[in-house]
C-alpha positions in Angstrom: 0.0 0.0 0.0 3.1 2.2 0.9 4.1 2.1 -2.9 0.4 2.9 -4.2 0.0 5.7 -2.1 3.3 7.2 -3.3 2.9 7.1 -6.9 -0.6 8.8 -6.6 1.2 11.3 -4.0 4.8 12.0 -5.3 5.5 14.7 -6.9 1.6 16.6 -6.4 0.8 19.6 -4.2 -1.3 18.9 -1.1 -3.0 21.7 0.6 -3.7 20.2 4.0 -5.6 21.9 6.4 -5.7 21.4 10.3 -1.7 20.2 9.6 -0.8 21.5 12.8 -3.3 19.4 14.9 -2.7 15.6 16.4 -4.6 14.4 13.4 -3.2 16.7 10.7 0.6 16.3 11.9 0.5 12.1 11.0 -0.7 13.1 7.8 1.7 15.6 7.1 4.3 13.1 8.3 3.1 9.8 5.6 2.7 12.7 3.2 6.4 14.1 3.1 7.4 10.1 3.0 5.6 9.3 0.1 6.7 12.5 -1.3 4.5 14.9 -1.8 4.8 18.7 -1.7 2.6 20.0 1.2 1.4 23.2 1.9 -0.2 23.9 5.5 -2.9 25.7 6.6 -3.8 26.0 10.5 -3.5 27.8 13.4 -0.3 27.4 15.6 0.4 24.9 17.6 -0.4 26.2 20.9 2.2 24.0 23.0 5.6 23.2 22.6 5.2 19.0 23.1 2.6 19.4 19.7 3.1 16.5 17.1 3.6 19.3 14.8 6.5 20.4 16.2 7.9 17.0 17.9 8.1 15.7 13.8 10.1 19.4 12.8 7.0 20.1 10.4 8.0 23.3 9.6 10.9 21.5 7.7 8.2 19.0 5.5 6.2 21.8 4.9 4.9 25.2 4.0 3.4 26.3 6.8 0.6 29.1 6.9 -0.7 29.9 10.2 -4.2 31.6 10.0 -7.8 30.9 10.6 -10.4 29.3 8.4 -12.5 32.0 9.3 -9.8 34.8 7.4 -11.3 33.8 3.8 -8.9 36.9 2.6 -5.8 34.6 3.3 -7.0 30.8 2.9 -8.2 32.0 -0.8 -5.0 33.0 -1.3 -3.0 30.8 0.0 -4.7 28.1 -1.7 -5.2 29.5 -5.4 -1.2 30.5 -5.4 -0.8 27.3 -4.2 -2.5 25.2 -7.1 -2.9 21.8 -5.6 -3.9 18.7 -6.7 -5.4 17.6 -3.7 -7.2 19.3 -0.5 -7.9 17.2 3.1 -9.8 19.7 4.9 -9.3 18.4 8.4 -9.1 21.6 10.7 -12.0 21.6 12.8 -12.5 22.8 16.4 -13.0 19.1 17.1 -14.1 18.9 21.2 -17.2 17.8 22.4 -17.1 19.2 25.5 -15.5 22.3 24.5 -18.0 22.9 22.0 -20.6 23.4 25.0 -18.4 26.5 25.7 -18.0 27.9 22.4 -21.4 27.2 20.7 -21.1 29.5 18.0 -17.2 29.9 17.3 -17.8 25.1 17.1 -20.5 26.3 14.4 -18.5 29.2 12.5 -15.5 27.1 12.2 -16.4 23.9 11.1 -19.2 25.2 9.3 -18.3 28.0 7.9 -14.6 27.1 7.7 -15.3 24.4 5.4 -17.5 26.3 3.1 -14.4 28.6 3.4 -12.5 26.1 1.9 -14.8 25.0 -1.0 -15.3 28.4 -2.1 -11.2 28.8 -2.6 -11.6 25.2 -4.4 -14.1 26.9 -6.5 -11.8 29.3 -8.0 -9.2 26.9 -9.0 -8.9 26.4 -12.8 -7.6 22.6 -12.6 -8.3 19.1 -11.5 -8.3 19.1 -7.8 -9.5 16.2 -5.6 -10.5 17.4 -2.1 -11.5 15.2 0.6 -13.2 16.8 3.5 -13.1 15.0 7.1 -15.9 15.2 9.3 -16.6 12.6 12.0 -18.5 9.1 13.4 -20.9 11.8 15.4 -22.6 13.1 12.1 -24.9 10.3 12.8 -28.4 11.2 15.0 -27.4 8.8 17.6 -29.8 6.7 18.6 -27.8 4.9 21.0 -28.3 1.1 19.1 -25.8 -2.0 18.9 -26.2 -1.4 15.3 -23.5 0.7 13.4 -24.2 3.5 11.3 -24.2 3.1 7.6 -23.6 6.4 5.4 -26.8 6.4 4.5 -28.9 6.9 7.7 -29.7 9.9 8.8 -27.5 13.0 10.5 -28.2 14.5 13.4 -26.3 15.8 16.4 -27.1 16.5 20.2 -24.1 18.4 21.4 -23.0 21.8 19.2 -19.9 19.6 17.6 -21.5 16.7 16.7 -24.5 19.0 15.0 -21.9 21.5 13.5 -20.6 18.4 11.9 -24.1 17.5 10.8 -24.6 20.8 9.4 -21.1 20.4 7.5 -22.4 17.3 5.7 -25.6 19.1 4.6 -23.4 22.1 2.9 -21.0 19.7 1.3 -23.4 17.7 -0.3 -25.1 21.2 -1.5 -21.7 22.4 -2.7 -21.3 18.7 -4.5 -24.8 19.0 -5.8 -24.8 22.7 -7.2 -21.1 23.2 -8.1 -19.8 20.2 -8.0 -22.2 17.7 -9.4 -20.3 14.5 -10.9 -22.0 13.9 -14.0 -20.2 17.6 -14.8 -16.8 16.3 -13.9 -15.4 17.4 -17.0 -16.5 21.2 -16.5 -15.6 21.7 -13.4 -13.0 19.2 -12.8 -13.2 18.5 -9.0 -14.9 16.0 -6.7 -15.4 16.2 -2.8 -15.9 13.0 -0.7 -16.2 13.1 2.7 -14.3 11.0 5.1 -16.1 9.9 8.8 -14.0 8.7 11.7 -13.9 9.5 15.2 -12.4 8.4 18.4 -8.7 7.9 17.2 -6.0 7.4 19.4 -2.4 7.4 19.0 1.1 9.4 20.4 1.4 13.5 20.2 -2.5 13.9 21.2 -2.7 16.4 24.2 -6.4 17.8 23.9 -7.8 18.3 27.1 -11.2 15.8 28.0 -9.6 12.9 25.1 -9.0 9.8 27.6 -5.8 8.9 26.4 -4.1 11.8 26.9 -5.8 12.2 30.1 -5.0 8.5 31.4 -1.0 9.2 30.8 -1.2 12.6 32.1 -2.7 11.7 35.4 -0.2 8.5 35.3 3.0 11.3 34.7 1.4 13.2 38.0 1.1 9.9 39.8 -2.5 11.0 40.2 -5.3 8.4 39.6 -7.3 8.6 36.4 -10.3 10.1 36.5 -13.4 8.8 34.5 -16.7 10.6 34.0 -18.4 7.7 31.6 -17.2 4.4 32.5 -19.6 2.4 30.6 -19.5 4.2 27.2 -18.6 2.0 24.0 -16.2 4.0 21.8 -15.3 2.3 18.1 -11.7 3.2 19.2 -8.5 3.3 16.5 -5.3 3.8 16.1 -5.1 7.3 14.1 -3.2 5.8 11.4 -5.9 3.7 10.7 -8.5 6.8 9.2 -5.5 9.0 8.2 -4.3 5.8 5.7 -8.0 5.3 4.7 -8.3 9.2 4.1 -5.1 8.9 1.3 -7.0 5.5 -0.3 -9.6 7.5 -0.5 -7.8 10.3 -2.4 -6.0 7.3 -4.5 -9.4 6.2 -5.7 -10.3 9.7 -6.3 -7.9 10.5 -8.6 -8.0 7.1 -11.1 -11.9 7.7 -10.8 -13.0 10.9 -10.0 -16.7 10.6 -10.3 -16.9 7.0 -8.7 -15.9 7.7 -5.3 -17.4 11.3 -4.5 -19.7 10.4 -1.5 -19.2 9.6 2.3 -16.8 6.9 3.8 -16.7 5.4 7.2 -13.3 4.5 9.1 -13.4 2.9 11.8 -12.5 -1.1 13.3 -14.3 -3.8 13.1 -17.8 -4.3 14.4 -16.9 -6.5 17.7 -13.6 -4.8 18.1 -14.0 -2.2 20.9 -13.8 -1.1 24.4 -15.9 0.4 27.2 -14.0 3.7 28.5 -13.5 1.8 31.7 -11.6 -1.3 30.4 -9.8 0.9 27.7 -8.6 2.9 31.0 -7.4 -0.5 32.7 -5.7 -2.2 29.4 -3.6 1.8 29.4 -2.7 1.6 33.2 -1.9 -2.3 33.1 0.4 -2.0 29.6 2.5 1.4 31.7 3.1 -1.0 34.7 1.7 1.5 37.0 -1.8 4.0 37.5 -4.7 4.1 39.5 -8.4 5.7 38.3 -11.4 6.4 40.0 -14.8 7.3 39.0 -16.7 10.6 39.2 -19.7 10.2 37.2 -21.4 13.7 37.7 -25.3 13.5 36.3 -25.3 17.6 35.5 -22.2 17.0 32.9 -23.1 17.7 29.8 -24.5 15.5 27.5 -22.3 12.4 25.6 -22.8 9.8 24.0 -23.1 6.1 25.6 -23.2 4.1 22.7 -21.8 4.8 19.1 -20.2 2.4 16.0 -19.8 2.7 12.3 -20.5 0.3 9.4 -17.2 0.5 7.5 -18.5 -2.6 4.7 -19.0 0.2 2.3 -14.9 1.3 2.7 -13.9 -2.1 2.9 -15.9 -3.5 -0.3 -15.2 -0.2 -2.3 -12.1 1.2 -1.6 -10.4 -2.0 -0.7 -9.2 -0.2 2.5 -9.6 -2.2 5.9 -8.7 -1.4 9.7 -5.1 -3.7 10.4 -4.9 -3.1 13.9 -6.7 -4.1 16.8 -7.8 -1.7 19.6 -5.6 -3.6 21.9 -2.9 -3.2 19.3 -3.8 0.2 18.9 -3.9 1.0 22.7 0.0 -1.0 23.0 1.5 1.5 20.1 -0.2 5.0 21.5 1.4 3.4 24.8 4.4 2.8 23.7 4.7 6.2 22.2 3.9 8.1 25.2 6.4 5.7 27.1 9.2 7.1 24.4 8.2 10.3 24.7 8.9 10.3 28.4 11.8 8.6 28.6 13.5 8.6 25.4 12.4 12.3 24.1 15.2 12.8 21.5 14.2 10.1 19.4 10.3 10.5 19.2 10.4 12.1 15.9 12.1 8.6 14.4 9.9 6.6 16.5 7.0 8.0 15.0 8.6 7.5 11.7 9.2 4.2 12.4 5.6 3.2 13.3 4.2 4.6 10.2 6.7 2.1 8.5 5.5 -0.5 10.5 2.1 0.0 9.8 3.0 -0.3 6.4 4.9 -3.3 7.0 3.3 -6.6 4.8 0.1 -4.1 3.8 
């Protein structure tokens, strides 16, 4: 898979947004191995421990640092730019945060994103752009069954609904501007990838449980869990970021085959409540406590939420290669490197994206 991503990749201008963030860093990182030319657009990274910087990305990249919301400058850094792909993933991308910021949640990943279409708009060349959203674009109705791309959207908490909302104006964009039966007028398709819950090393957000559980382990302070019981389709964040790229692949041998909504996520029967993901993390360290604070006036999250990925694995011939536990040992042993062997996280990292790749 290595070699197929890199002679779609080499050689082509990427305009990647969010390449700052947890997400948006491993990207950037396959990216300049496969060798492409990547041009950034994201706000900065606001601590010094940040993937982006841990992987020296403003050496692998062109880096712009503004806000989706500052049309001015993401038109023009895209159109001087000319790529031949866009992966929109910069996104105010916290639940619980987005109770805080209602409206800022809505303008930037709303907004933003039509931001970013309209600059597409203007370019006068092929250009594929895949546009990430998330698992929580679903209206959860807290089932065992997993969500297929075609049931409805919904949203109960200002992210998951801004996400929603996202989806809607995409598919007007794709539908008005975009359409694919016009593919030879307009020369662009968007597609949409969905994935959610990823973990993996460099992610510091605040209220994620991975970062939390080695956090409190670094303070020798016990883990504290607010939702013990909740099912989570958890991943590795290679998994989505690799499925993201096939998904670009088969954009560009078919452009009009593969403009529609993906799920990435593991398999049906692979996950984890947040409890005995918490235990598997403290048990792999060697040491950690937790303790459970369930508070009933918290705002509202989801219990109960998987993804039917059949349509990814049957279309895109893309499929999840590691197991959660597998995925919880590698985020582990990242964090472990990062504390005690900090000078060589940037080839660690490096390392486990070739061994992802290893026997694809």
């Amino acid at each position: 898979m290595f070699d197929k991503l890199k002679q779609t990749y080499s050689g082509k201008k990427i305009f990647l947004t969010g390449h700052t963030g947890f997400k948006g860093a491993w990207l950037l990182k396959i990216l300049h191995l496969i060798g492409a030319e990547v041009m950034g657009y994201a706000l900065a990274p606001k601590k010094e421990n940040d993937l982006y910087n841990l992987i020296d990305g403003d050496k692998i990249c062109d880096s712009q640092i503004a806000d989706l919301r500052d049309k001015e400058t993401l038109n023009r850094s895209l159109i001087s730019f000319q790529p031949d792909f866009v992966f929109h993933l910069a996104a105010q991308p916290l639940v619980r945060l987005s109770y805080e910021i209602p409206a800022e949640t809505f303008e930037v990943n709303v907004i933003g994103t039509a931001n970013v279409i309209d600059a597409v708009k203007q370019l006068e060349k092929q250009c594929q752009v895949i546009l990430i959203t998330t698992d929580k674009v679903y209206q959860n109705n807290e089932w065992v069954y997993p969500y297929r791309e075609t049931d409805r959207l919904g949203g109960y908490d200002p992210y998951s609904a801004s996400k929603a909302c996202t989806e809607l104006l995409i598919s007007s964009y794709r539908n008005s501007f975009f359409h694919p039966s016009l593919y030879s007028y307009h020369m662009k398709s968007l597609s949409v990838g969905r994935a959610g819950n990823v973990i993996g090393g460099g992610d510091w957000s605040v209220d994620r449980l991975v970062p939390d559980i080695i956090q409190s382990i670094s303070r020798e302070e016990n883990v504290v869990i607010r939702n013990p019981n909740a099912v989570r389709p958890w991943q590795h964040v290679l998994e989505p970021i690799v499925g993201y790229l096939v998904l670009g692949m088969n954009l560009f041998k078919n452009p009009t085959a593969f403009s529609s909504a993906y799920n990435f996520g593991p398999h049906f029967d692979d996950t984890f409540s947040v409890l005995d993901m918490t235990k598997l993390v403290i048990k792999i360290w060697g040491k950690g406590g937790y303790c459970i604070e369930s508070n009933p006036n918290a705002p509202h999250e989801a219990n109960l939420l998987k993804l039917d990925i059949n349509k990814s694995l049957q279309e895109l011939a893309w499929k999840p290669r590691m197991t959660a536990s597998k995925a919880i040992a590698a985020t582990v042993a990242w964090y472990h490197t990062y504390f005690f062997k900090p000078d060589s996280i940037n080839r660690f990292t490096e390392n486990q994206i070739v061994e992802y790749f290893d026997g694809y």
